[in-house]
C-alpha positions in Angstrom: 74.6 161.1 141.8 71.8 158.3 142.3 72.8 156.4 139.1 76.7 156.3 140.8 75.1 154.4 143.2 73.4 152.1 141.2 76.3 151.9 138.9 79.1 151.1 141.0 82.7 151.5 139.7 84.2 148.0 137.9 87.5 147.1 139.8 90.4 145.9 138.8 90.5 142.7 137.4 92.0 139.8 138.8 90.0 140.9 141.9 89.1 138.3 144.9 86.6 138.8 147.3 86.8 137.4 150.5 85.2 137.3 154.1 88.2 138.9 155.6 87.3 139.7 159.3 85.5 136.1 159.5 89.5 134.7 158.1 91.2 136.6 160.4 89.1 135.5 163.5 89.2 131.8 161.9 93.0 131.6 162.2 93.7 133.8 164.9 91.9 131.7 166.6 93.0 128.3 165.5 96.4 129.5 165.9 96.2 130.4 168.9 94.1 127.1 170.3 97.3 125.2 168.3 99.8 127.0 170.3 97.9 126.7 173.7 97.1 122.9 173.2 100.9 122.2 172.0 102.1 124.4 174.8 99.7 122.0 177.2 100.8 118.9 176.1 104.8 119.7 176.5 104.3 121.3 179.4 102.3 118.5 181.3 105.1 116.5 183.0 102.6 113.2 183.6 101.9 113.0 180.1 102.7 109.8 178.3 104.9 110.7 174.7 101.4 108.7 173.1 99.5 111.4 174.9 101.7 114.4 174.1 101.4 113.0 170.4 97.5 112.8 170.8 96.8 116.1 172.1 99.3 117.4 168.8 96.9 115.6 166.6 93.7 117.1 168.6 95.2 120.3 168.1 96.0 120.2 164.3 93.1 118.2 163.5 90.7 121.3 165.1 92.8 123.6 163.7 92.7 122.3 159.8 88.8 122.7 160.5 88.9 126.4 161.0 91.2 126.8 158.0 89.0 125.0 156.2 86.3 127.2 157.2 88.4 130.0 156.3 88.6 128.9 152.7 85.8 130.5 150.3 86.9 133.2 148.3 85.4 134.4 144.9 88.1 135.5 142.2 86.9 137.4 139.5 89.5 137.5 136.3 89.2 138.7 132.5 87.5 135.5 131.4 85.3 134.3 134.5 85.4 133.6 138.0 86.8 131.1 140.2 84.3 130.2 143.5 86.5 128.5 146.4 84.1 126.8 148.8 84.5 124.2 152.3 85.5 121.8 149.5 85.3 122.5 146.3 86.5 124.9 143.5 84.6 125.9 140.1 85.3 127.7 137.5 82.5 129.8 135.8 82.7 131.8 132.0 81.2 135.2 132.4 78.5 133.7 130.2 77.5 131.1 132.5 76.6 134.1 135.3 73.0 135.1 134.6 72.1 136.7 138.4 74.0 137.4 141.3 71.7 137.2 144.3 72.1 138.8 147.7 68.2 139.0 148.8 68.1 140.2 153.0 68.3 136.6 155.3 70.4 134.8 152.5 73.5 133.6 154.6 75.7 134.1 151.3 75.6 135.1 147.5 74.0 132.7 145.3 74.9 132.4 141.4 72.2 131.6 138.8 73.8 129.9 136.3 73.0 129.3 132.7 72.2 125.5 133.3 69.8 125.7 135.7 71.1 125.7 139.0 72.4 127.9 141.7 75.7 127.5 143.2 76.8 129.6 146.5 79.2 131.4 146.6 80.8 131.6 150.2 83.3 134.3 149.2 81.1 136.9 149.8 78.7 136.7 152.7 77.6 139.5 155.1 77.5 137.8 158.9 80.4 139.9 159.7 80.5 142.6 157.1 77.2 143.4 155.9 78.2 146.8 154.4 81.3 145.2 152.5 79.4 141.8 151.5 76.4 144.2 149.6 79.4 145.8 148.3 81.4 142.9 147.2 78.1 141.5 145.7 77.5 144.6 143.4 80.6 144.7 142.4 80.5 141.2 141.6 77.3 141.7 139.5 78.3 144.7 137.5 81.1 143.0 136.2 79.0 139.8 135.4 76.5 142.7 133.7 79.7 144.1 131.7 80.9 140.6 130.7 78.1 138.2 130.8 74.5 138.3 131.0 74.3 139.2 135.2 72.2 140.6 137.0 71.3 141.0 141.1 68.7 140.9 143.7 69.2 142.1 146.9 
């Protein structure tokens, strides 16, 4: 039963992992602050139509930085994975994944790739969902240990 635990079952591939309660607070919340500050500016009778159109802007410009935040996702497919950070996208070969790291205190998972370098991965990361990020991260690693070369520390 102890080597289940340690060996936990591959899923389904294409698979994405994905801080999903962080999302949903990130645009509930910037949904809602759009609506209110829209609402605010129609509403307000002394309002000039430049300020009505400036308080639109405030609102979708604060709102595009929570989607934003809401971005990172890690997709794991048959012939690598795709990391979606703040800004940036990479694609990885199963080769190129030698250790998926999770140690306690790290804000995220960190790749160690076959070049050299470490590359976070903001998909998975356990502020919110501790139980589900160690989860996503194993999973993550068993499949870079049945494709590539992975391996974890937590």
């Amino acid at each position: 039963m102890a080597e289940s635990a340690a060996q936990p079952a591959l899923p389904a591939l294409p698979v994405t992992f994905r801080p999903t309660r962080t999302r949903a607070v990130l645009l509930g919340v910037g949904s809602a602050m759009f609506a209110t500050i829209t609402a605010i500016a129609l509403l307000l009778e002394t309002l000039s139509p430049g300020e009505r159109i400036s308080f639109i802007f405030t609102a979708v410009l604060l709102t595009s930085v929570l989607v934003l935040l809401s971005r990172p996702k890690v997709v794991a497919d048959e012939t690598g994975v795709t990391v979606v950070n703040l800004t940036n996208t990479r694609r990885l070969e199963w080769a190129q994944i030698l250790r998926v790291n999770l140690r306690p205190g790290d804000p995220w998972v960190f790749l160690d790739l076959s070049d050299g370098t470490s590359l976070p991965a903001l998909g998975i990361q356990p502020g919110v969902a501790r139980a589900q990020a160690i989860a996503d991260a194993r999973a993550l690693r068993a499949l870079a240990e049945t494709r590539g070369t992975g391996a974890i520390d937590h």
